[in-house]
mmJSON file of the N, C-alpha and C atoms, coordinates in Angstrom:
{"data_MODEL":{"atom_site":{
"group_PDB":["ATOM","ATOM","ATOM","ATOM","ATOM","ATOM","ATOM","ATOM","ATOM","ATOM","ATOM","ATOM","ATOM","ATOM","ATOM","ATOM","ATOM","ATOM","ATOM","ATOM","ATOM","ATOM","ATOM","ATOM","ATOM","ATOM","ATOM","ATOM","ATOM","ATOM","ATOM","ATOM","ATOM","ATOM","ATOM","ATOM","ATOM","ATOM","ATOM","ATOM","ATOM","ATOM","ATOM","ATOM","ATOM","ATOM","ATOM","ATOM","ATOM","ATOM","ATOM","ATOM","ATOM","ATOM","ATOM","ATOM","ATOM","ATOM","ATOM","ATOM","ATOM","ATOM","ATOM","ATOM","ATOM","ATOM","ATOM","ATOM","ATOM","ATOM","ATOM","ATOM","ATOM","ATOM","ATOM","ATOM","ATOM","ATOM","ATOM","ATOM","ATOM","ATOM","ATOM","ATOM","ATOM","ATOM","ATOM","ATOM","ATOM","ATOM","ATOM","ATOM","ATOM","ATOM","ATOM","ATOM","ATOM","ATOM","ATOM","ATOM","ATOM","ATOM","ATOM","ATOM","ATOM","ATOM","ATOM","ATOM","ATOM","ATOM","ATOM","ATOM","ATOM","ATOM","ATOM","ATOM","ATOM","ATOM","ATOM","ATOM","ATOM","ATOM","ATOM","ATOM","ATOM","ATOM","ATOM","ATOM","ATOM","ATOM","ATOM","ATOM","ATOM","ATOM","ATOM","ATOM","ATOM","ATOM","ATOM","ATOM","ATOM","ATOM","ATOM","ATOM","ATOM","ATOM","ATOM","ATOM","ATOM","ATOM","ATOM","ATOM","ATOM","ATOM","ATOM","ATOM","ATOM","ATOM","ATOM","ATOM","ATOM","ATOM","ATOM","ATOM","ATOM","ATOM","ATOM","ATOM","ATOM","ATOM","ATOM","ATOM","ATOM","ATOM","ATOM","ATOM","ATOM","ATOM","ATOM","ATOM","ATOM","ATOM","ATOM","ATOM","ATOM","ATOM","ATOM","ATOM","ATOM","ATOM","ATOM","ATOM","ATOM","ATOM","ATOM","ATOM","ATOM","ATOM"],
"id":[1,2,3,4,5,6,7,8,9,10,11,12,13,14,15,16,17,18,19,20,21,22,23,24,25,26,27,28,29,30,31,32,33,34,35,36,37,38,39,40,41,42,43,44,45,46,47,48,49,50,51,52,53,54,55,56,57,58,59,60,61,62,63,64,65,66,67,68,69,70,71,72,73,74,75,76,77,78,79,80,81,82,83,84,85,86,87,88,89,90,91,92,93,94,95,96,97,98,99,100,101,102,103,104,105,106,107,108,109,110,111,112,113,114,115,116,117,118,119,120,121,122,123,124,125,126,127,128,129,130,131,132,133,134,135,136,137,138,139,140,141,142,143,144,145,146,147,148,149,150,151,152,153,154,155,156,157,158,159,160,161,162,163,164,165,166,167,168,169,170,171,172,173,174,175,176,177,178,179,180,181,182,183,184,185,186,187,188,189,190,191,192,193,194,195,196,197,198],
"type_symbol":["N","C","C","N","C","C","N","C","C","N","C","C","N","C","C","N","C","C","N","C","C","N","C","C","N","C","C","N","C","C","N","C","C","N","C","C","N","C","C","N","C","C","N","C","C","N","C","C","N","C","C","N","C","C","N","C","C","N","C","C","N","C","C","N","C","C","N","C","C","N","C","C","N","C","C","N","C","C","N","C","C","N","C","C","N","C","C","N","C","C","N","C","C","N","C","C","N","C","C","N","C","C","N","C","C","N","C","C","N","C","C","N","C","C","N","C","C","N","C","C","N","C","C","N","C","C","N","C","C","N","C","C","N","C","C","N","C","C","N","C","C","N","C","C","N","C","C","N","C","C","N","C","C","N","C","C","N","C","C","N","C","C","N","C","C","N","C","C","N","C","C","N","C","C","N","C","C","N","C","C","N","C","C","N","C","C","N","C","C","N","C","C","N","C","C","N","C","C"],
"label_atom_id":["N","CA","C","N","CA","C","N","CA","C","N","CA","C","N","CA","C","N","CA","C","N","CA","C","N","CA","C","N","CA","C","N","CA","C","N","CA","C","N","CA","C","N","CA","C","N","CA","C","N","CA","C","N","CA","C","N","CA","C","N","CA","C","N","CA","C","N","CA","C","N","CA","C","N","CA","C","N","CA","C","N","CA","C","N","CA","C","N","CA","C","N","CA","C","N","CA","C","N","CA","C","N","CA","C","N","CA","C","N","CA","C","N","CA","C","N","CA","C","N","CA","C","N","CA","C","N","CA","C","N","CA","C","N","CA","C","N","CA","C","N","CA","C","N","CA","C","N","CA","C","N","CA","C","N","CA","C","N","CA","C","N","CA","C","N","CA","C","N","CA","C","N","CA","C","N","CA","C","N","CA","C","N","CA","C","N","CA","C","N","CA","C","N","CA","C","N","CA","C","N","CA","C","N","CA","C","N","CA","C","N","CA","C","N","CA","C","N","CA","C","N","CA","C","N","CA","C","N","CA","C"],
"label_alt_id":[null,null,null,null,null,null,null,null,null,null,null,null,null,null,null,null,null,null,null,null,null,null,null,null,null,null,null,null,null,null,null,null,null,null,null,null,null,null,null,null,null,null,null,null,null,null,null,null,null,null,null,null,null,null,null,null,null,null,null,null,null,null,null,null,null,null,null,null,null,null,null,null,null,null,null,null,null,null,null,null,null,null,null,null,null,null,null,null,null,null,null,null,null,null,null,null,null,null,null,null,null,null,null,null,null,null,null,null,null,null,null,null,null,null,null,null,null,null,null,null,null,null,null,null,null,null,null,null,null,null,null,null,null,null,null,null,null,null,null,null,null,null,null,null,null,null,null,null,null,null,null,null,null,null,null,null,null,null,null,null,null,null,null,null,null,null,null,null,null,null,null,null,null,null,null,null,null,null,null,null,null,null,null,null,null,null,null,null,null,null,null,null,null,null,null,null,null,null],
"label_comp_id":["UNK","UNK","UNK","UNK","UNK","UNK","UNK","UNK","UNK","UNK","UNK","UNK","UNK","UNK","UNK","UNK","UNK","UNK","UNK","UNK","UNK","UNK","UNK","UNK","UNK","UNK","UNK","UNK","UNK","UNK","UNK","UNK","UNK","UNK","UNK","UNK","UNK","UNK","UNK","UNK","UNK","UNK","UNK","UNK","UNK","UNK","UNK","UNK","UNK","UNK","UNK","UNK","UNK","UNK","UNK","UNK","UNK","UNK","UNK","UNK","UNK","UNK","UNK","UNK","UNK","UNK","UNK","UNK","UNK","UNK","UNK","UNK","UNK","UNK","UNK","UNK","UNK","UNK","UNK","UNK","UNK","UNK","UNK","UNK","UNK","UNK","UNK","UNK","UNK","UNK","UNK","UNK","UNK","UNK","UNK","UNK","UNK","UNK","UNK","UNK","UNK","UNK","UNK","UNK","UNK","UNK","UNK","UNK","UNK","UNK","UNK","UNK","UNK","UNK","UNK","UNK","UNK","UNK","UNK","UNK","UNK","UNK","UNK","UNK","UNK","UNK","UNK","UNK","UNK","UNK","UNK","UNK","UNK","UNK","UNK","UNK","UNK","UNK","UNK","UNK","UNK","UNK","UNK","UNK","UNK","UNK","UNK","UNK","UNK","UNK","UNK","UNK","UNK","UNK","UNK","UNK","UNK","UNK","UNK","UNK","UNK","UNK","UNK","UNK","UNK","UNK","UNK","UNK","UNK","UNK","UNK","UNK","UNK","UNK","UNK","UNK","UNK","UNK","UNK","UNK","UNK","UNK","UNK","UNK","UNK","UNK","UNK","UNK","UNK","UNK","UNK","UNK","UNK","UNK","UNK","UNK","UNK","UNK"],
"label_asym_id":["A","A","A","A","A","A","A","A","A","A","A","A","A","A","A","A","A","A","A","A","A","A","A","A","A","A","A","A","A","A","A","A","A","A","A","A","A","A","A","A","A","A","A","A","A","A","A","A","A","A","A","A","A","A","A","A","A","A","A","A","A","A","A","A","A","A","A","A","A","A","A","A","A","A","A","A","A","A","A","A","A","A","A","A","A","A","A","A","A","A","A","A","A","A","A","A","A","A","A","A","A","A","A","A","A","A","A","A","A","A","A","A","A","A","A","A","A","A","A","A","A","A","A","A","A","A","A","A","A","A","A","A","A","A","A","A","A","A","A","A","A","A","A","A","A","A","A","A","A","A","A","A","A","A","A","A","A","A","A","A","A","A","A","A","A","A","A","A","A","A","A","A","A","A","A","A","A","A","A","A","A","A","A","A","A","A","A","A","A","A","A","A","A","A","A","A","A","A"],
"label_entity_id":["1","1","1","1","1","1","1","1","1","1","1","1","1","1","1","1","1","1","1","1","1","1","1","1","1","1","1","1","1","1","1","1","1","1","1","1","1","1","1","1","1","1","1","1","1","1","1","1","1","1","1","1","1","1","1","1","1","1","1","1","1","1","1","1","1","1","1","1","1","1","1","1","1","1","1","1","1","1","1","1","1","1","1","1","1","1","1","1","1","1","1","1","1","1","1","1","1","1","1","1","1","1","1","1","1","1","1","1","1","1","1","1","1","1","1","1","1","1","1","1","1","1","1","1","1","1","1","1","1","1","1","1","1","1","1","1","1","1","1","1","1","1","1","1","1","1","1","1","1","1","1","1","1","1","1","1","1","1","1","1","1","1","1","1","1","1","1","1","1","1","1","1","1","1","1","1","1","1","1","1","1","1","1","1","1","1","1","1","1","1","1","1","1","1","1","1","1","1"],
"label_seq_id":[1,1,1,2,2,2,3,3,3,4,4,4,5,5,5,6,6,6,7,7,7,8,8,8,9,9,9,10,10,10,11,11,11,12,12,12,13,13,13,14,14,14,15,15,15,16,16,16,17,17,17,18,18,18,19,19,19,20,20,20,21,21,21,22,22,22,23,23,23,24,24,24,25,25,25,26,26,26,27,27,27,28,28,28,29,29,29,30,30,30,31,31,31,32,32,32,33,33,33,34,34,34,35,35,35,36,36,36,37,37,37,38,38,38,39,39,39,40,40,40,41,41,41,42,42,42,43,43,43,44,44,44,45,45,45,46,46,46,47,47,47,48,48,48,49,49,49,50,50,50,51,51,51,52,52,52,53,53,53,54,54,54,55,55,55,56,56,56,57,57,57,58,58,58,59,59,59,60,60,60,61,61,61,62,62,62,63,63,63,64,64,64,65,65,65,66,66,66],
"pdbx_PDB_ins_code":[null,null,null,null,null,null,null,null,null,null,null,null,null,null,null,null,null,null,null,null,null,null,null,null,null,null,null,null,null,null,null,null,null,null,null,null,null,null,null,null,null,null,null,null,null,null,null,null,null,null,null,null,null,null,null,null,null,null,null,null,null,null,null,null,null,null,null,null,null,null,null,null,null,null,null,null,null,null,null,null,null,null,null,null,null,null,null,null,null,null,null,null,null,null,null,null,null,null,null,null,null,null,null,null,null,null,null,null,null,null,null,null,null,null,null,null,null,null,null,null,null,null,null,null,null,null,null,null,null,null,null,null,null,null,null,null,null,null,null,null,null,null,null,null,null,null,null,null,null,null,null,null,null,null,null,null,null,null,null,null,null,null,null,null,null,null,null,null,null,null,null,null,null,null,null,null,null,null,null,null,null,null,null,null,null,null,null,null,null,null,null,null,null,null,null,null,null,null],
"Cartn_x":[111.712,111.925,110.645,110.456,109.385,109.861,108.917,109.186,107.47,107.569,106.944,106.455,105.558,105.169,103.607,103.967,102.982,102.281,103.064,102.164,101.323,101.986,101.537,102.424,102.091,103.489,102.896,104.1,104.215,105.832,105.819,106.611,107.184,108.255,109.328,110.569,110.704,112.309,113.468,114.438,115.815,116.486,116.698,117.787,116.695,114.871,114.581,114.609,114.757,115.316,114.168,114.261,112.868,112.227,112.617,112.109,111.265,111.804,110.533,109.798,110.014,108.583,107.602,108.088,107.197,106.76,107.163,106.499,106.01,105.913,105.114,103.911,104.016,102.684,102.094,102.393,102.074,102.138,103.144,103.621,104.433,105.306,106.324,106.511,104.633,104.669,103.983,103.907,102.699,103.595,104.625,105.452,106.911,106.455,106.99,108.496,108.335,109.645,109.197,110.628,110.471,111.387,111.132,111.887,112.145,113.265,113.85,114.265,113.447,113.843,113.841,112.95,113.205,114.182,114.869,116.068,115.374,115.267,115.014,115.92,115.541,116.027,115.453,116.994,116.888,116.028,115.336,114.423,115.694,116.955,117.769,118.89,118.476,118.929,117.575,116.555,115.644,116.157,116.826,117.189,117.794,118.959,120.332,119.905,118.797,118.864,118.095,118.839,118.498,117.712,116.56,116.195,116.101,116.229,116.251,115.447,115.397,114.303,114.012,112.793,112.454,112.597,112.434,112.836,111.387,111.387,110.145,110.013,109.325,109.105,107.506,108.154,106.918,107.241,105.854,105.963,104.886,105.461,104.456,104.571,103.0,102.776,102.201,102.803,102.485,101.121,100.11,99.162,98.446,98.755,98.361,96.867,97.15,95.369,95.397,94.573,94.657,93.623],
"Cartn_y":[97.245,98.405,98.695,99.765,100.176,100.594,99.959,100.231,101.002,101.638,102.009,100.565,100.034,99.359,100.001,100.326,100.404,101.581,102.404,103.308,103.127,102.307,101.85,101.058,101.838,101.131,100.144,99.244,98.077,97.729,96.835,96.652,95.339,95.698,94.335,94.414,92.865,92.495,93.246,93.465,94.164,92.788,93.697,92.663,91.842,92.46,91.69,91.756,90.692,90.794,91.463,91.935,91.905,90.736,89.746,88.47,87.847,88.288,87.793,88.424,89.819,90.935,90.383,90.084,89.282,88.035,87.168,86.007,86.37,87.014,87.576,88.077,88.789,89.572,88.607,87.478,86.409,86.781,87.909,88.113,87.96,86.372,85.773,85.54,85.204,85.126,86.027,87.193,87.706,88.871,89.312,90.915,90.606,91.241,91.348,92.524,93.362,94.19,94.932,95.475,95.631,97.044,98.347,99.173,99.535,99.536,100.372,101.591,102.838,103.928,104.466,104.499,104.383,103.801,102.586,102.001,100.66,100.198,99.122,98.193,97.164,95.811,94.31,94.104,92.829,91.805,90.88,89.762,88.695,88.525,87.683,88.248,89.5,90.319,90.929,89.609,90.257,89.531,87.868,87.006,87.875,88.753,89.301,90.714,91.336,93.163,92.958,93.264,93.913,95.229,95.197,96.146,96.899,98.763,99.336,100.374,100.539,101.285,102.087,102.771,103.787,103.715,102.635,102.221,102.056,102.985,102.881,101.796,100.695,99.634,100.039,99.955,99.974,98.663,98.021,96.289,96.227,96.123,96.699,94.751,94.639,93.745,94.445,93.823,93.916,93.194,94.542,93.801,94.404,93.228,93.125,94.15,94.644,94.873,95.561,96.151,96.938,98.081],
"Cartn_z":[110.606,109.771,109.011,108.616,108.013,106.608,105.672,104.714,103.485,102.265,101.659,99.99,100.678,99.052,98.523,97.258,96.172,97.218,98.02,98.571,99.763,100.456,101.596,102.864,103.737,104.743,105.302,105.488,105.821,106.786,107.903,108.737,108.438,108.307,108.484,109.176,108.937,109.958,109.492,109.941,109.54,108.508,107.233,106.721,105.613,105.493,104.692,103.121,102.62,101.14,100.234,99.307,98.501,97.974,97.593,97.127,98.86,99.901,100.817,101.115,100.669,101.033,99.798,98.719,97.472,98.254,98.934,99.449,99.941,101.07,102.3,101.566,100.511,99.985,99.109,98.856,97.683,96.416,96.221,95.07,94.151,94.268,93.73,92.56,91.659,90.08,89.791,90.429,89.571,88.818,90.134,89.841,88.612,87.971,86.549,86.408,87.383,87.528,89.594,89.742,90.971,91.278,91.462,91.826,93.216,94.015,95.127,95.18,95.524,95.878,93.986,93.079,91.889,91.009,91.637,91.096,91.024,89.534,88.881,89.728,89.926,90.588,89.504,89.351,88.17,89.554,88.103,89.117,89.369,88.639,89.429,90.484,91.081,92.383,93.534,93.1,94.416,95.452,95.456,96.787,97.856,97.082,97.577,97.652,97.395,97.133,98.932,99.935,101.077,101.359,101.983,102.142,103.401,103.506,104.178,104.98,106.095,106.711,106.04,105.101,104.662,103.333,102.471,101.326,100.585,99.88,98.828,97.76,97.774,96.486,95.687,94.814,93.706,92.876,92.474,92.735,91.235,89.983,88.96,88.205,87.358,86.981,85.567,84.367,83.366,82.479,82.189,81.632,80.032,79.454,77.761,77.744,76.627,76.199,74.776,74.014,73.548,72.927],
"occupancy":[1.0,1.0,1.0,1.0,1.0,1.0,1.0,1.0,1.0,1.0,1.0,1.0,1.0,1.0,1.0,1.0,1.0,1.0,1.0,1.0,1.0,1.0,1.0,1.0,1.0,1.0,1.0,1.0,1.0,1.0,1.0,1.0,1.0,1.0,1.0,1.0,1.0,1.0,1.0,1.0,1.0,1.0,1.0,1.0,1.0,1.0,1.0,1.0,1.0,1.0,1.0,1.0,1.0,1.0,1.0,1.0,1.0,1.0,1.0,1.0,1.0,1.0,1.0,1.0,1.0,1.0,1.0,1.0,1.0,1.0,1.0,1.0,1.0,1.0,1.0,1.0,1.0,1.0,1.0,1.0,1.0,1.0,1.0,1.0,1.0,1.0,1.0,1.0,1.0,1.0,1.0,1.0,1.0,1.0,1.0,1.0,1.0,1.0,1.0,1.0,1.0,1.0,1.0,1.0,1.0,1.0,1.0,1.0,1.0,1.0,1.0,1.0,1.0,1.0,1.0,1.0,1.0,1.0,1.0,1.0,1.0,1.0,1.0,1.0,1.0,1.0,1.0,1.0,1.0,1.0,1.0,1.0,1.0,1.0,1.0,1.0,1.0,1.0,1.0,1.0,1.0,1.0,1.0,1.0,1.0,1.0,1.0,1.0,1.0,1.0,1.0,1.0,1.0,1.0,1.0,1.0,1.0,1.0,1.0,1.0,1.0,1.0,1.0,1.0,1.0,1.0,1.0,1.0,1.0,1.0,1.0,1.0,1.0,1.0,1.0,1.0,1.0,1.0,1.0,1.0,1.0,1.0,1.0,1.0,1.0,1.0,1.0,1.0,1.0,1.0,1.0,1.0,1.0,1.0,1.0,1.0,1.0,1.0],
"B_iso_or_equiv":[0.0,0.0,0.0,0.0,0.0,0.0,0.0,0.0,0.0,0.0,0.0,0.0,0.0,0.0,0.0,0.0,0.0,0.0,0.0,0.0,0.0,0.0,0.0,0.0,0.0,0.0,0.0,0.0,0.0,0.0,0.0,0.0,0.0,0.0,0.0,0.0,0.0,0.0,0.0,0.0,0.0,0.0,0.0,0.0,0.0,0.0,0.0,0.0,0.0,0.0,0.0,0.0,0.0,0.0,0.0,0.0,0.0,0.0,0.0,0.0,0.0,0.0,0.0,0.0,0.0,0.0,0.0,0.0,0.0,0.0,0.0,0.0,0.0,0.0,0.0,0.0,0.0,0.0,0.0,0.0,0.0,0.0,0.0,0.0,0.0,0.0,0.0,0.0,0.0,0.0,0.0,0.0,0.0,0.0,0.0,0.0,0.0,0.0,0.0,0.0,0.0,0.0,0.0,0.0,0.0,0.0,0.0,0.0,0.0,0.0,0.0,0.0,0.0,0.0,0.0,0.0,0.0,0.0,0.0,0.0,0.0,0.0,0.0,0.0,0.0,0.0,0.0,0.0,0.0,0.0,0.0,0.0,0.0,0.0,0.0,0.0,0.0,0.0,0.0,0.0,0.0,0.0,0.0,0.0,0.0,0.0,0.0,0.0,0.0,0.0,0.0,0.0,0.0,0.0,0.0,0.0,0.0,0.0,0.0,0.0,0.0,0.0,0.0,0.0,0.0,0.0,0.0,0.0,0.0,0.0,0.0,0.0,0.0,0.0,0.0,0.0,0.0,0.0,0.0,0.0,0.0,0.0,0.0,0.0,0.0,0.0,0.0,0.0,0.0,0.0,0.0,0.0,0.0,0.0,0.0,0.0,0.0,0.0],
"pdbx_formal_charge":[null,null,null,null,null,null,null,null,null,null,null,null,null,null,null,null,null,null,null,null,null,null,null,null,null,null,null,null,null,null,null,null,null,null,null,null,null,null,null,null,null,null,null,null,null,null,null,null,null,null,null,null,null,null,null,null,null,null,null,null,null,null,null,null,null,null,null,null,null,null,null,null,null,null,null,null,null,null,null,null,null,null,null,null,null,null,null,null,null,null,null,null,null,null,null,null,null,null,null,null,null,null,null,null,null,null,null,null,null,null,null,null,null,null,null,null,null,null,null,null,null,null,null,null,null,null,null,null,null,null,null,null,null,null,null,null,null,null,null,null,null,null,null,null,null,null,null,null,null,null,null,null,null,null,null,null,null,null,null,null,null,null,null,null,null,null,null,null,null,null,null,null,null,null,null,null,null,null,null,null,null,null,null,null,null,null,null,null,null,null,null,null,null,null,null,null,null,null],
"auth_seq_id":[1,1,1,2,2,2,3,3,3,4,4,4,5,5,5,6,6,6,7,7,7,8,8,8,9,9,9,10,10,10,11,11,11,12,12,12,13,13,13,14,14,14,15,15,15,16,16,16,17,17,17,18,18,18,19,19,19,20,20,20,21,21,21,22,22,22,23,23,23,24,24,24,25,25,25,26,26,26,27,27,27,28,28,28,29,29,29,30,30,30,31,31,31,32,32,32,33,33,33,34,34,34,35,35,35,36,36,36,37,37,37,38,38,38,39,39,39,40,40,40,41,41,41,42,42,42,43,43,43,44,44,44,45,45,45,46,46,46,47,47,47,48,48,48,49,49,49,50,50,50,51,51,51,52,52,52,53,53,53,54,54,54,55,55,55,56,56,56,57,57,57,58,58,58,59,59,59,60,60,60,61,61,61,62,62,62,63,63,63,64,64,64,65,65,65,66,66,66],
"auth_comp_id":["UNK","UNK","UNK","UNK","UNK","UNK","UNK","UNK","UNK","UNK","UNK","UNK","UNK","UNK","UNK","UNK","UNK","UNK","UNK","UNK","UNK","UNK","UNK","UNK","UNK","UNK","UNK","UNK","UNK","UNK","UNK","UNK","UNK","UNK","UNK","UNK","UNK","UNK","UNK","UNK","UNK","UNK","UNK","UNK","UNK","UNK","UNK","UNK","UNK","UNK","UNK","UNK","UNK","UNK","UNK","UNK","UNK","UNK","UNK","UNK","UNK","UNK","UNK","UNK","UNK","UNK","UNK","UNK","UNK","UNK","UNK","UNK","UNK","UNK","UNK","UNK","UNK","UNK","UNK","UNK","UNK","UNK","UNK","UNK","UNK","UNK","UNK","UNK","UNK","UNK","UNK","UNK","UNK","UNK","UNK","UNK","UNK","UNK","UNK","UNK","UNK","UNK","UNK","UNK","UNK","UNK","UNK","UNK","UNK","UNK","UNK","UNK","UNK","UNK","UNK","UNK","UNK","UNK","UNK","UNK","UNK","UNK","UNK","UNK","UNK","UNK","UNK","UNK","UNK","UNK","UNK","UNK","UNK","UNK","UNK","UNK","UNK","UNK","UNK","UNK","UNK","UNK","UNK","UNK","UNK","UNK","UNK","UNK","UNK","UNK","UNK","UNK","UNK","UNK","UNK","UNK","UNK","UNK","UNK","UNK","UNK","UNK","UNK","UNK","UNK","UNK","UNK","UNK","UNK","UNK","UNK","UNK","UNK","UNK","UNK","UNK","UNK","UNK","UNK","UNK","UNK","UNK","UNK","UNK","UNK","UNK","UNK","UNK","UNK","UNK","UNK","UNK","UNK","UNK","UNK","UNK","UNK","UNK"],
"auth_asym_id":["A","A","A","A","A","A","A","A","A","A","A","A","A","A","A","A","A","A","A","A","A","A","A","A","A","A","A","A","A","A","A","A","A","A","A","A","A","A","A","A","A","A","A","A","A","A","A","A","A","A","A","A","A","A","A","A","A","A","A","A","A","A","A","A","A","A","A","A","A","A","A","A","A","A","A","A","A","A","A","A","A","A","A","A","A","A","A","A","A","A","A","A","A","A","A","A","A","A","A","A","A","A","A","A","A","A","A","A","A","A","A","A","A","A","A","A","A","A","A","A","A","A","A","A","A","A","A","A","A","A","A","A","A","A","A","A","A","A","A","A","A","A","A","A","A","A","A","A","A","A","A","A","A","A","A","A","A","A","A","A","A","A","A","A","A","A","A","A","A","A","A","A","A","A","A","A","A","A","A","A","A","A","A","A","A","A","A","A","A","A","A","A","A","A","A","A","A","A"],
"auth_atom_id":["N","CA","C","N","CA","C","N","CA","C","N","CA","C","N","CA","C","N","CA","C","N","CA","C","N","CA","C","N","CA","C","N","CA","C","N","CA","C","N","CA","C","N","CA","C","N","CA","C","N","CA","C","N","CA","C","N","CA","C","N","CA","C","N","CA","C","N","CA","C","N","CA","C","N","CA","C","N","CA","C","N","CA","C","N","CA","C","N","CA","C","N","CA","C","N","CA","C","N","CA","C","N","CA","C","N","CA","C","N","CA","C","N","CA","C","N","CA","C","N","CA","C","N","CA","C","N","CA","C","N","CA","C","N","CA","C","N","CA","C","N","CA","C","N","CA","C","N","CA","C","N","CA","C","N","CA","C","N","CA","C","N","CA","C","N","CA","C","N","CA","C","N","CA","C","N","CA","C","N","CA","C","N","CA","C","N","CA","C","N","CA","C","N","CA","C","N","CA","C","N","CA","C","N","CA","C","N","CA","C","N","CA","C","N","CA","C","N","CA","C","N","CA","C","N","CA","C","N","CA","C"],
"pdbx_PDB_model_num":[1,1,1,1,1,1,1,1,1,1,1,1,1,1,1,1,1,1,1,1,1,1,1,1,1,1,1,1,1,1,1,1,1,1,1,1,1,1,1,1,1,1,1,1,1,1,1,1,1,1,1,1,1,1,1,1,1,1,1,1,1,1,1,1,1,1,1,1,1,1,1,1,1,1,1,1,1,1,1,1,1,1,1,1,1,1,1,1,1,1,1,1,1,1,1,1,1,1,1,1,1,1,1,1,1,1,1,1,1,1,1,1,1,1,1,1,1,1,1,1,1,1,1,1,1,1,1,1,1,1,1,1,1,1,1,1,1,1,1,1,1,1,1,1,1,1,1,1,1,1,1,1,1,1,1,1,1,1,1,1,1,1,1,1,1,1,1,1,1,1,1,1,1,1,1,1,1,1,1,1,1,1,1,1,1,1,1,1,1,1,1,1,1,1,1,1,1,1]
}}}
C-alpha cells in the first residue's frame, strides 16, 4: 500500500501499523505526536492504529527554543 509521510510517499505492506512505519523510519523516540489523515493518534494507539492505502501521516517532533 502506498502511503503519504511528512509529504512523501512511501510503500508498505497491507495491514501496517503506525508504530512500525515509526520503526521502519527509526522514528520510535524521537516522534512526539502522530496524525492520520489529520486525526491525532494517541502514542498508546500507534501498536493497534492500522494503516490504509492512501493515508496521509504527518510525524511531528517537538522542539524547545526561545
Amino acid at each position: 500500500m502506498k502511503i503519504i509521510v511528512n509529504g512523501e510517499n512511501k510503500e508498505y505492506a497491507d495491514k501496517t501499523t503506525l508504530q512500525e512505519v515509526l520503526n521502519n523510519l527509526g522514528l520510535s523516540d524521537k516522534v512526539m505526536a502522530a496524525a492520520v489523515n489529520m486525526n491525532i493518534v494517541k502514542q498508546e494507539s500507534w501498536k493497534a492504529h492500522v494503516l490504509s492505502d492512501g493515508d496521509k501521516l504527518e510525524l511531528l517532533d517537538f522542539v524547545g527554543g526561545g
